[in-house]
Every structure is written in C-alpha cells, then in structure tokens.
C-alpha positions as CSV (number, residue, x, y, z in Angstrom):
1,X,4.4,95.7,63.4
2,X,5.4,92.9,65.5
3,X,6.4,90.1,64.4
4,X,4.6,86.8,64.7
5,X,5.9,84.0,66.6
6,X,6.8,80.7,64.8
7,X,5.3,77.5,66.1
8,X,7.7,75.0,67.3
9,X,7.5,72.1,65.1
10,X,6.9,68.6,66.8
11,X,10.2,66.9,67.6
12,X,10.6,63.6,66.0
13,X,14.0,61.3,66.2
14,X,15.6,62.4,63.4
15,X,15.0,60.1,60.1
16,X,11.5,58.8,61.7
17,X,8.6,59.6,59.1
18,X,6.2,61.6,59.9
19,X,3.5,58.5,60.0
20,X,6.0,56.9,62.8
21,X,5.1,59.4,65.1
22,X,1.2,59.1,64.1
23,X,2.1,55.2,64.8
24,X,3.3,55.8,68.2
25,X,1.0,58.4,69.4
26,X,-1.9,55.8,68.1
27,X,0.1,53.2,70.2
28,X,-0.1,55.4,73.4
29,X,-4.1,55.4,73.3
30,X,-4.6,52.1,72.5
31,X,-6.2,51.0,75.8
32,X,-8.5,53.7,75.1
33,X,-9.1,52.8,71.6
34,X,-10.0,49.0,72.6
35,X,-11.9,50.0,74.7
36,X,-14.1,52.2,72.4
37,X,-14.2,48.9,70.3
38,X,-15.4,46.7,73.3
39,X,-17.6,48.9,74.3
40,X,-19.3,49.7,70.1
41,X,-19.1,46.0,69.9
42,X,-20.9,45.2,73.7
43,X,-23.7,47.7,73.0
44,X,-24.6,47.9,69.4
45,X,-24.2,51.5,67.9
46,X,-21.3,54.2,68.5
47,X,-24.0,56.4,70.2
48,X,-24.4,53.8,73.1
49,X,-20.9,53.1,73.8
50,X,-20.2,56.8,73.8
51,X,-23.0,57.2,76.6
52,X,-21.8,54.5,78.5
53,X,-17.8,55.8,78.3
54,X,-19.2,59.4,78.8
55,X,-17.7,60.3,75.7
56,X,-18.8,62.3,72.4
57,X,-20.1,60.3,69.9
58,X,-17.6,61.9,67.4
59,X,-14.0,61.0,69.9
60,X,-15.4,57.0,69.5
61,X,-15.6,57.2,66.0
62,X,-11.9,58.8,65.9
63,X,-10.8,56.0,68.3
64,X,-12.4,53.2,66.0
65,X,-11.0,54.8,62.9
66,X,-7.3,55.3,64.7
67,X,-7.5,51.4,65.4
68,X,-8.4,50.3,61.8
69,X,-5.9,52.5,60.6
70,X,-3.2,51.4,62.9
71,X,-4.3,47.4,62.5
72,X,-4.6,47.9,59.0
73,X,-8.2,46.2,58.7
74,X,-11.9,47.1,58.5
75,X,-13.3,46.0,62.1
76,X,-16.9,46.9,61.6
77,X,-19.4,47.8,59.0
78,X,-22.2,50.7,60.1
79,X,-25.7,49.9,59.3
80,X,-28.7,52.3,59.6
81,X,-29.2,51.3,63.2
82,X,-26.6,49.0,64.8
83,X,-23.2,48.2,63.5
84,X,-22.1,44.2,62.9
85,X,-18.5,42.8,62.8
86,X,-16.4,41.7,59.9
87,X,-14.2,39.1,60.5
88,X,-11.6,40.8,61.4
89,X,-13.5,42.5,64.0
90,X,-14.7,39.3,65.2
91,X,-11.0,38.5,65.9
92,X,-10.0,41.3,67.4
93,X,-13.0,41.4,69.8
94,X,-12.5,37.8,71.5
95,X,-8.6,39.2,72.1
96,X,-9.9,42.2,73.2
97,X,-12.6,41.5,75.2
98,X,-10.5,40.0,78.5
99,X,-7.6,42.8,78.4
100,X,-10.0,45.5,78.7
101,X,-12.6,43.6,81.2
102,X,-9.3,42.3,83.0
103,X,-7.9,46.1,83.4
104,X,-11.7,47.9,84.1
105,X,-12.1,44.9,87.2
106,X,-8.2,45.6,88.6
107,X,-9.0,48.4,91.1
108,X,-11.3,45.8,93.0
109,X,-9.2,42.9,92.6
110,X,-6.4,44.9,94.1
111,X,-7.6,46.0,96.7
112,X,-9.9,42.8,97.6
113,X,-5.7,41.1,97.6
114,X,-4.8,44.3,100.1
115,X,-6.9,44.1,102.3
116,X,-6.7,40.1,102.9
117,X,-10.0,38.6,100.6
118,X,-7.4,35.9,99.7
119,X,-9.9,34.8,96.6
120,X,-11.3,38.1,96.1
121,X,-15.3,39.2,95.9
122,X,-18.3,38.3,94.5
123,X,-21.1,40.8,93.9
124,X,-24.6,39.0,92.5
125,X,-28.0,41.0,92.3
126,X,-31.1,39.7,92.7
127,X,-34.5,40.5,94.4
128,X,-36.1,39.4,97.4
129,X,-38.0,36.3,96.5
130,X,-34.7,35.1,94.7
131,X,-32.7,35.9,97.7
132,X,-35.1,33.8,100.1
133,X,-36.3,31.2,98.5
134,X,-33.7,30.1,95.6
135,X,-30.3,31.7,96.5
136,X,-29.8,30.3,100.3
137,X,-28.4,26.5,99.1
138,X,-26.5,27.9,96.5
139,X,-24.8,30.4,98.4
140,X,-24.3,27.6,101.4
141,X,-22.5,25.4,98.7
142,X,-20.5,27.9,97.8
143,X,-19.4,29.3,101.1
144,X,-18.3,25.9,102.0
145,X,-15.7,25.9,99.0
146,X,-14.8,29.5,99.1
147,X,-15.3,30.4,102.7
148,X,-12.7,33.6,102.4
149,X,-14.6,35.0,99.4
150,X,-16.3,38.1,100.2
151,X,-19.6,37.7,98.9
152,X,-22.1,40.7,98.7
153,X,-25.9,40.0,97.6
154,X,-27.4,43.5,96.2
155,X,-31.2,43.1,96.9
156,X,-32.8,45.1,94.1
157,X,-35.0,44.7,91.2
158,X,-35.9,45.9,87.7
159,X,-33.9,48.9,86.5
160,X,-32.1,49.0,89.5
161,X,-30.6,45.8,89.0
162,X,-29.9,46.0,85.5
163,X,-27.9,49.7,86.0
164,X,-25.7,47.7,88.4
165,X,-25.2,45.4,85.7
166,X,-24.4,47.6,83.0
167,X,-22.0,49.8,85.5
168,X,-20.0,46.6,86.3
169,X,-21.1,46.7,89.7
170,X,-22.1,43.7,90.1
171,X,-20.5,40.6,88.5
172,X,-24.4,38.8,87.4
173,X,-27.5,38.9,88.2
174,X,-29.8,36.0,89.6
175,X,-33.8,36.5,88.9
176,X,-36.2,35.9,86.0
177,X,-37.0,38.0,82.6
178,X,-40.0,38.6,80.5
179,X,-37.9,40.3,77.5
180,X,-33.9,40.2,77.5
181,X,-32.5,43.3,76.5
182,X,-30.1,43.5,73.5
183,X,-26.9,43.8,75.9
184,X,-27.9,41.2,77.9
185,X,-27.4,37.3,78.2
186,X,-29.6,35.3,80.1
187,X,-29.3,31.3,80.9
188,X,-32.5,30.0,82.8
189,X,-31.9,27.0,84.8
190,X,-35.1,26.7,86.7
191,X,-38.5,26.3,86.2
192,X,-41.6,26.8,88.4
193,X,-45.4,26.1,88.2
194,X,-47.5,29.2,88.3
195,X,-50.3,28.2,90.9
196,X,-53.3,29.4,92.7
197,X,-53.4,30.0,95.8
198,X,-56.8,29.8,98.3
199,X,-57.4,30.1,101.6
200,X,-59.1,27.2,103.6
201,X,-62.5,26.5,103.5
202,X,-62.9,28.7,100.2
203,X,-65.4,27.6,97.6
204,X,-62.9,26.9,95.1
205,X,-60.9,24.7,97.9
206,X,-62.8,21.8,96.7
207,X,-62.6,22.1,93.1
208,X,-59.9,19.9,91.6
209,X,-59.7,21.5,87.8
210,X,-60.4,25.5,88.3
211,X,-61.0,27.3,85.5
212,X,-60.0,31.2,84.6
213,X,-63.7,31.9,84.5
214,X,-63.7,30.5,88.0
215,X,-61.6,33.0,89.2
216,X,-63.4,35.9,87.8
217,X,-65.9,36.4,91.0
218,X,-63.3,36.5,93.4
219,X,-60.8,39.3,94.4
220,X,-57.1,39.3,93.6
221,X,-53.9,39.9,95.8
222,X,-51.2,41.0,93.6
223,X,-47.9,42.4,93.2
224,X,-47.3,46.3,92.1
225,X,-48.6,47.2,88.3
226,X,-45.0,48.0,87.5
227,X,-43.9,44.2,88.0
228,X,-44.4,41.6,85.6
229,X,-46.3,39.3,87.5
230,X,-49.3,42.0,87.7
231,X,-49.0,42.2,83.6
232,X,-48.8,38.8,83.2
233,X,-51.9,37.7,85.0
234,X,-53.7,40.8,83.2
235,X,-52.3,39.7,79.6
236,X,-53.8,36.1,80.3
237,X,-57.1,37.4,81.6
238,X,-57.7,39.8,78.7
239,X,-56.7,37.3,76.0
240,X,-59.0,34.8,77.6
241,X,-61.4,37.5,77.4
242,X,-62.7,36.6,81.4
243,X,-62.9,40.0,84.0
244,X,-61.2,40.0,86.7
245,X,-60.8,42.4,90.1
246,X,-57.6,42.9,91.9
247,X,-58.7,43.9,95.7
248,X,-55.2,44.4,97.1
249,X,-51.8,45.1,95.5
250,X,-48.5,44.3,97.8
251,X,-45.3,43.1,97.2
252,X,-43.7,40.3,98.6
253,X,-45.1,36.4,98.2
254,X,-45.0,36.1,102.3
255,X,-47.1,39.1,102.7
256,X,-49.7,37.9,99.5
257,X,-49.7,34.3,101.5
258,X,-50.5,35.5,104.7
259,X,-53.3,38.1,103.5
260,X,-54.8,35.2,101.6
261,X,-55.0,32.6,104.4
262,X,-56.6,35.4,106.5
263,X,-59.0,35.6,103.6
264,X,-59.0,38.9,102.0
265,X,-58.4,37.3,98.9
266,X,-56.8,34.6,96.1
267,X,-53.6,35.1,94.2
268,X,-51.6,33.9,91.9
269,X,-47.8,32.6,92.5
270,X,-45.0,30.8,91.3
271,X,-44.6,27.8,93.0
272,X,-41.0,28.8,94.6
273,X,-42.1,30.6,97.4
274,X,-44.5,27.3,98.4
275,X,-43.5,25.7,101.9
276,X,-44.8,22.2,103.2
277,X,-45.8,25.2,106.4
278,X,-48.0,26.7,103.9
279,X,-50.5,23.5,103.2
280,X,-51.9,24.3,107.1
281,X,-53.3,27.5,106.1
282,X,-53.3,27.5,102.0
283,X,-54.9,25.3,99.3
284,X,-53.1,25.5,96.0
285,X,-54.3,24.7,92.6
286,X,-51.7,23.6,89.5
287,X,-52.5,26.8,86.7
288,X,-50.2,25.5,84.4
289,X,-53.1,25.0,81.7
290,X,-53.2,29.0,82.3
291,X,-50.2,30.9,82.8
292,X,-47.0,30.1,81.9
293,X,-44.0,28.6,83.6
294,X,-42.0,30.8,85.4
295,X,-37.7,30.5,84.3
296,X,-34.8,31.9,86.9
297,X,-31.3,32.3,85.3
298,X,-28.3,34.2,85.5
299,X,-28.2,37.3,83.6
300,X,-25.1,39.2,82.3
301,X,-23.6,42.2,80.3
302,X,-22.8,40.4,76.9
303,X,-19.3,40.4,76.6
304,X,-18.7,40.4,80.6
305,X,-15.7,39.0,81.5
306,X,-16.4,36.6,84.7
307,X,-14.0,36.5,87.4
308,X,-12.9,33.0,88.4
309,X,-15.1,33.6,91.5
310,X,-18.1,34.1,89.4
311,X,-17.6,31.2,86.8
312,X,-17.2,29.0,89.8
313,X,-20.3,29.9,91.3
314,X,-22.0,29.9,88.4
315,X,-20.5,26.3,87.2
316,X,-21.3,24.9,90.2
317,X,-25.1,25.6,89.8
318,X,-24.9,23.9,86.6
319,X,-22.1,22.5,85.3
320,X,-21.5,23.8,81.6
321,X,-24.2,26.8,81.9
322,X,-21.7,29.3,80.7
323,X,-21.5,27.1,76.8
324,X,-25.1,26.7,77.0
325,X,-25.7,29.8,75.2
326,X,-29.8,30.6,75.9
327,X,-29.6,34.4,75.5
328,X,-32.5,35.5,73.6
329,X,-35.0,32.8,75.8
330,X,-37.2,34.3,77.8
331,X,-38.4,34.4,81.3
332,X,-41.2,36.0,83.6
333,X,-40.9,39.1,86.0
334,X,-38.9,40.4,88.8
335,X,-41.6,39.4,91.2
C-alpha cells in the first residue's frame, strides 16, 4: 500500500505566530480589500459592488471581513437592503476613497504624461443639445486656461451616458435629470423656461396668455417616447386632464424648430435651444405656469475622485459647486 505523501507545511520565519503570517498575507491584498470597501460603500449593497468588480458576492464579503479583522474595527453594519457606515467606516472611507480612485485613474494619467498631454485629459459626457447650445463657452473658457489639455466630449444620452459614468470612462457628465440614481450626485447650476413654440401667422400667435386647453386642437412635434421630455409633457397633460395629439416625433430641438416654422406642427421646448435667428420664423410663448423649469448640472459617481483637470473645469463654471452638495435635487430629461 503506498504511502501517502505529507503536505509541506507553510514556511514561516521561525518564532513568527501563526496570526503573523495571516497579518501579512492580509497586508498583501489590501489594495484589493479597499477596494471592495470603496466600491460596498460607493454602491450600496455587497451584491452591487461585486457586479461592478466582477467578483462573487461571497470573495467581497471575505475581503470586507479580512479588513475589519486586520484594522481591528466594525466598518459597516448590513441591513435588509443596503448596508450604512459606522464611524469607523466613515473614517476609513474618506482615507480610502482617493488611494484607490488615485490608483484605478493611473494607467490614463500615465500615459496622457507619455505621450506629451502635459496637464493630462478630460473626458465629459453629455448629449447633443448640451453639447450645442450650453457647453461651447464653457469649453472656450477653458481651452484658453488649459490649451494642452486633451479634452474629449462623448455625445451620448441616457443609459449610455450613465454606463460611461459608472465604468470611469468619463470623469462627469453635463445634462439634466428627472430622478438621480442612488450612486449618483448631481449639482444643477442652470435653469431654463419651458416654452411653446408656434409658427408664424398661427392662431395662437396672437394670444398673449395660452392656456393647456389651448393646445389641445393642435398637433405636437416631439422628442422620442423613451426621453423625458415626451413623458413630461404627457404627465402634465394627463394630470390637467386636457387631450392632446402628438403628429410627429423627432429628436433634436433644430429639427422640431424647423418642422414647426414650416408648420407641421407646435412643440414644446426648453428655452436653451432659443436663438435671436429663431424670432423671424417662430413665436414663442412663456409655459412656465405649466411645465416645470428645466435644471442642467454636472453629474458624478458618488465617491468619484476628480482629477485636478475636472475640479478646475467644474470650479470655473461655478466657483464652490463641488461643496454645494444638491445630490438628491432633481432635474428634467436628456432631451
């Protein structure tokens, strides 16, 4: 009968207890183990951060239990759906926080140095309407005090935009929001009217306080069901309790103003994508009493850590923005 082999023990220096080798080992993975944290923390529940670190829910529980044991304090309590933070988690989490944003962001800041971007990149997503009609004298301001950053404007909108958020390919986002999902932060700082738009000559033209019921014969241009502005005109109409008829869905406030002034319909807008050009060929009615204001902000993954290139640009749209903490306060659409 042969003899079974005998497994080598682990080597250890000789006098180290066995918990000093536990204590080093733990030591090894403790990127990984913040990380876990940051990422629990960021997102709410262990089952999220394991999703977003493509990682068993079971190895980030391990790595959160290794780092209590190894720090010698309770970081989080578990609740039925999210977890919160004790104090010492709270602690740990504003030390944490920059390391491990600071090491996921150095592949890009290394090679932005290499390959000359002497104050590195900037990434901001947005969609088209914030790209043409808000973004251009921000981004002119800040080209002429960063002209060697390398700035890169993702045009995209909705889910798109928010999974280049979440996957830290982009540093924030520029648009407006209806809701503000829970790992999310999002600072308006501007406003605009919603208002209606006509085309010349139109029987409302001459009307100087117009009504919802008003509206009701006439055909609407609007954006695409799945943006908000489409919802939020129909939520206003159906709690007013007036019908209404939408004769053409399109996207893109250019394309709505020019098939209204050729008369194949009314719409309405938010006042942002209104030109002095466009009073030779529209008439436009305040609908503030109706709809609500419309809010653009910046948006960001709660707990991001901002590159100096982003804080600038972000400061220098309004100084302070960043302490101004507005997260839950909500917007209007992607459209």
């Amino acid at each position: 009968m042969p003899t079974a082999t005998k497994r080598k023990p682990t080597r250890r220096k000789r006098g180290a207890p066995a918990d000093a080798v536990a204590r080093f080992y733990y030591k090894g993975s403790r990127y990984k183990q913040l990380r876990a944290f940051v990422a629990i923390v960021r997102l709410g529940t262990l089952a999220r951060a394991a999703e977003s670190l493509f990682l068993s829910a079971s190895s980030i529980s391990l790595q959160l239990r290794a780092l209590e044991r190894e720090l010698g304090a309770q970081l989080v309590q578990r609740g039925r759906r999210r977890i919160t933070l004790t104090r010492a988690g709270e602690a740990l989490f504003e030390q944490a926080r920059p390391l491990i944003e600071g090491l996921d962001a150095l592949d890009a800041k290394f090679h932005a140095t290499l390959y000359g971007f002497a104050e590195g990149e900037l990434s901001i997503a947005a969609g088209t309407s914030t790209i043409q009609y808000l973004l251009p004298p921000l981004v002119a301001a800040y080209r002429e005090h960063h002209p060697t950053v390398r700035l890169q404007l993702a045009n995209v909108t909705g889910k798109d935009g928010l999974g280049l958020l979440r996957s830290d390919k982009v540093d924030f986002a520029v648009g407006s929001m209806l809701d503000v999902p829970y790992d999310l932060t999002y600072q308006p700082f501007r406003r605009y009217d919603p208002m209606l738009i006509l085309p010349r000559g139109h029987p409302l033209a001459d009307k100087a306080d117009v009504t919802l019921a008003d509206l009701s014969p006439y055909g609407l241009i609007l954006p695409p069901q799945r943006l908000t502005t489409y919802r939020l005109v129909d939520m206003v109409f159906h709690q007013n309790k007036v019908p209404y008829t939408v004769a053409i869905e399109v996207g893109g406030w250019e394309i709505i103003k020019q098939y209204v002034a050729m008369g194949l319909g009314i719409s309405i807008v938010t006042s942002i994508c209104l030109t002095d050009a466009d009073n030779e060929q529209l008439v436009t009615r305040n609908m503030r009493a109706w709809f609500p204001q419309r809010s653009y902000g910046i948006v960001m993954r709660k707990g991001k850590f901002l590159s100096p290139e982003a804080r600038d640009f972000i400061n220098r749209i309004r100084p302070g923005l960043l302490a101004h903490r507005e997260h839950d306060e909500t917007g209007h659409s992607e459209r």
